[in-house]
N, C-alpha and C positions, 0 to 999 in steps of 0.2 A: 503490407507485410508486417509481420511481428517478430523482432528477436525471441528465441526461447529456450531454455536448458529441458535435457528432456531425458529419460535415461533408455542407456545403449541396451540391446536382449543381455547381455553379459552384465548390466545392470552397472556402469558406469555415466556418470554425468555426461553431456556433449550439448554442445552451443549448435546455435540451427537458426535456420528462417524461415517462418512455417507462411506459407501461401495459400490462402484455401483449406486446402481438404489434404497438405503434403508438405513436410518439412524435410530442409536440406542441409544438412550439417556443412559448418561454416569450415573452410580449410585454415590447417596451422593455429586453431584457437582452441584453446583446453579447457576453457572456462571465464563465466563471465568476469571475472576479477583482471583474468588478463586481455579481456577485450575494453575493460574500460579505465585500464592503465594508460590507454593511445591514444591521442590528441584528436581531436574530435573528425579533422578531413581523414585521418588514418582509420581510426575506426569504421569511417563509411567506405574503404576501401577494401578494408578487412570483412565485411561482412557481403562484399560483391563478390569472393570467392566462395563460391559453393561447391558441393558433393553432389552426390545421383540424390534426387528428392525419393522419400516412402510415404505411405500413404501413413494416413495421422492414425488411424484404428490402432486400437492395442497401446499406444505408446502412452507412457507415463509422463506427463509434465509436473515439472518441479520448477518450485521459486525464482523469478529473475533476477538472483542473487546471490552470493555465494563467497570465498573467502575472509577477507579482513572485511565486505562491505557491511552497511550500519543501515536502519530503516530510522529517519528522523520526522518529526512532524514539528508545522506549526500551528498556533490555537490561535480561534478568535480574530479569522482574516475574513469573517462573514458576518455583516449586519445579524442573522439571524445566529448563529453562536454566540456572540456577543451576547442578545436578548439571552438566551436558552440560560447560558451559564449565570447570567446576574439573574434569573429568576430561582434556578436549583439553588443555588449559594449563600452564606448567609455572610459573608466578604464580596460584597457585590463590584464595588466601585474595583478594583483588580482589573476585572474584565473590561468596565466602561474604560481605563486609561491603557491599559494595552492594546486596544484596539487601534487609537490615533498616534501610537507613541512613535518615534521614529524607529525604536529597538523593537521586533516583532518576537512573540514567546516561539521560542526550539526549545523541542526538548526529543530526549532518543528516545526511539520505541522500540527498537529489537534489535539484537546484531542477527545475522543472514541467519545464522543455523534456528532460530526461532521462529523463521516466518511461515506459515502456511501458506498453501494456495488455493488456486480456483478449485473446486470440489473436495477439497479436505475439511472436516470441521471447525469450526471459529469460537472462542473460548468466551467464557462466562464466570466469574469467581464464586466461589460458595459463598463467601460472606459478603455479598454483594446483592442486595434484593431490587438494584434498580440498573439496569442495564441497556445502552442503545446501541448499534452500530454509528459509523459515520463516516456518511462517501465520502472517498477525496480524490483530486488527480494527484495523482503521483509523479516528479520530476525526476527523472533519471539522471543525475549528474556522475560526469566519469571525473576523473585523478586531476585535473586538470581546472573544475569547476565550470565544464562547457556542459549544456545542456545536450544531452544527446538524444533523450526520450522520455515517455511518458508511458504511466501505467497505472491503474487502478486499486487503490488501498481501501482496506475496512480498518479503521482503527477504531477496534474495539473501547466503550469506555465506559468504566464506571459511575454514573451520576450519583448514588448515594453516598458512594466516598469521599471524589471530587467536591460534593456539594457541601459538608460538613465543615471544610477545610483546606482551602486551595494548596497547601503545602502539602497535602494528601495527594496530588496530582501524580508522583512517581507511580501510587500505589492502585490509583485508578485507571491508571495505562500502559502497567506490564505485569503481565499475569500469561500464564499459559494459554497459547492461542487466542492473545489478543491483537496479534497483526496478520492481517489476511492481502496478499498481492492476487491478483493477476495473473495467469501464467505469461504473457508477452507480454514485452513492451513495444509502443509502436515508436518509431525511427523520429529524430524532432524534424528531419525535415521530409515529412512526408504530412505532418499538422499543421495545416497552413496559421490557423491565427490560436493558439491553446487559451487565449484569454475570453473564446468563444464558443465553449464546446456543451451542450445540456449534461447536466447527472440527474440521471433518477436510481430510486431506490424504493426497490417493492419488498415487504417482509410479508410470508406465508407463515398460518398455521395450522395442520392437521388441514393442508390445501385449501385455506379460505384466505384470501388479501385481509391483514390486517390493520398494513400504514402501506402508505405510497406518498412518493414527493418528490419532489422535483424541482431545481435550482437550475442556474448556468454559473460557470468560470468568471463570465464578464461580473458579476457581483463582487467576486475577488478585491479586495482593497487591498494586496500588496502586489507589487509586481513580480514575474518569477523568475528572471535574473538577481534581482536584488534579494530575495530570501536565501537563493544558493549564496552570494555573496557575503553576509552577512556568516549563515551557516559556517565557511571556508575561511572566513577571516582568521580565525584562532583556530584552527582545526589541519590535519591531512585526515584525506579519505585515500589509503593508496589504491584500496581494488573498488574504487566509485561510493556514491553513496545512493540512498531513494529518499527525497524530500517530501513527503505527503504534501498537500498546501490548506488544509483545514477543510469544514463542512462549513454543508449553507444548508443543510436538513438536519434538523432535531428534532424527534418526534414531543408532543404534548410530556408536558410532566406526567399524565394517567396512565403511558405506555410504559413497559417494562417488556423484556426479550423473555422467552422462556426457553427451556428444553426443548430441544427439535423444530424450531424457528426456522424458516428454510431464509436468506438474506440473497438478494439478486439486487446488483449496481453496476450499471449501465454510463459509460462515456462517450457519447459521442466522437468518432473516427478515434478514439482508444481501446477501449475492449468490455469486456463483461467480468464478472465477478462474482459465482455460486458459494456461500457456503451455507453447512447445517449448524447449529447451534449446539454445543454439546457444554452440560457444566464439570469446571471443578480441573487437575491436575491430569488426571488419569490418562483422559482420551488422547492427552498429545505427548506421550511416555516418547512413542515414537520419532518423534523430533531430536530425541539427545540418541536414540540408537542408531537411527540411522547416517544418522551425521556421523556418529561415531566410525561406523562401518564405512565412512566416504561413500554412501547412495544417494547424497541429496546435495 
């Protein structure tokens, strides 16, 4: 099963657990902010009460995210990130000692009302000529710092910014639909080992496979209690937070995303992860209206 926010015909938010082919609004929860204020046995008890399931056709899924939550990443917890960024870069050694350091690099990548999702478009800077996605599993932690679930991030990123100048990093990882989730999250205990699980990621274009590649979690060199941990030391998240935990696919320095890029990322017993690539401010106008209007 997958938690998921999803919106009512009257076009209101509503918490659910979609099964299949049928989601069933979760009883007494208004939103994921207030399902992952509650301790984590609570939470799985909160989410055993359902409603009458509907069939999934027609229904709009939205971010698994919402209020005060925060979408945070960490860099460079993959051999192969490591290499990518000490080759883009011309501050190399950064990347080689964060790697082993005991302090792992966080940093935030979007509060909730920024985040796109599965089938909405995934952002691109105009003044950015070099451009990759980057699969990650995503650690759903609630108020508490207890791991509750998992879900799938694109964190969109800049390599010709980032590359120039690692203090450039804000600039190369928040930008208009530069963070893409998932629409569910899957439950933590229904993953049996997450330090196990394949990501691949195929980019299309104009329908031809361009990159494909493929990593597992077990690569990972940090653990993902300890990153939430670390995350929460100095921090409250009261309505939860989503911890990406870094990529182990970086495509060749000769690749750049283009306009209309179609990006498919695949987790293992997690979920999948469609978007189109659209450049520049415009196409995600919608993200500050609709938030505004409370539809998202």
């Amino acid at each position: 099963m997958h938690l998921v926010r999803y919106q009512s015909p009257d076009g209101r938010p509503l918490v659910g657990v979609r099964t299949d082919d049928t989601v069933a609004p979760v009883e007494g929860v208004g939103s994921f902010a207030e399902l992952l204020r509650l301790p984590l046995d609570e939470l799985k008890t909160a989410v055993a009460k359902l409603g009458e399931p509907v069939p999934i056709d027609g229904l709009k899924f939205l971010p698994p995210l919402d209020g005060r939550g925060e979408v945070w990443c960490a860099g460079v917890t993959y051999e192969r990130s490591r290499g990518a960024r000490m080759e883009e870069s011309t501050e190399q050694s950064v990347y080689d000692k964060v790697y082993t350091a005991d302090r792992p690099e966080l940093f935030q990548k979007a509060p909730a009302w920024r985040v796109v999702v599965d089938g909405e478009p995934v952002g691109i800077r105009v003044d950015s000529g070099h451009d990759v996605p980057e699969p990650e599993l995503a650690v759903v932690a609630n108020s508490h710092g207890e791991i509750a679930g998992f879900t799938v991030c694109n964190d969109m990123s800049s390599r010709s910014i980032e590359g120039v100048n690692p203090l450039y990093v804000p600039q190369a990882k928040l930008f208009a639909g530069g963070c893409s989730l998932a629409a569910g999250i899957r439950p933590a205990w229904e993953v049996a080992n997450p330090k196990d699980l394949s990501i691949d990621l195929v980019i299309e274009r104009a329908g031809d496979e361009v990159f494909a590649g493929t990593t597992s979690t077990a690569k990972l060199v940090r653990e993902l209690q300890d990153l939430i941990d670390v995350l929460f030391g100095p921090n409250d998240f009261p309505d939860g937070v989503i911890l990406a935990t870094g990529t182990g696919i970086v495509p060749e320095l000769d690749f750049a995303l283009a306009d209309g890029d179609v990006i498919t990322i695949t987790i293992a017993e997690v979920g999948t992860l469609t978007n189109t690539v659209a450049v520049g401010r415009e196409p995600f106008a919608f993200l500050a209206t609709e938030n505004l209007e409370e539809k998202r």
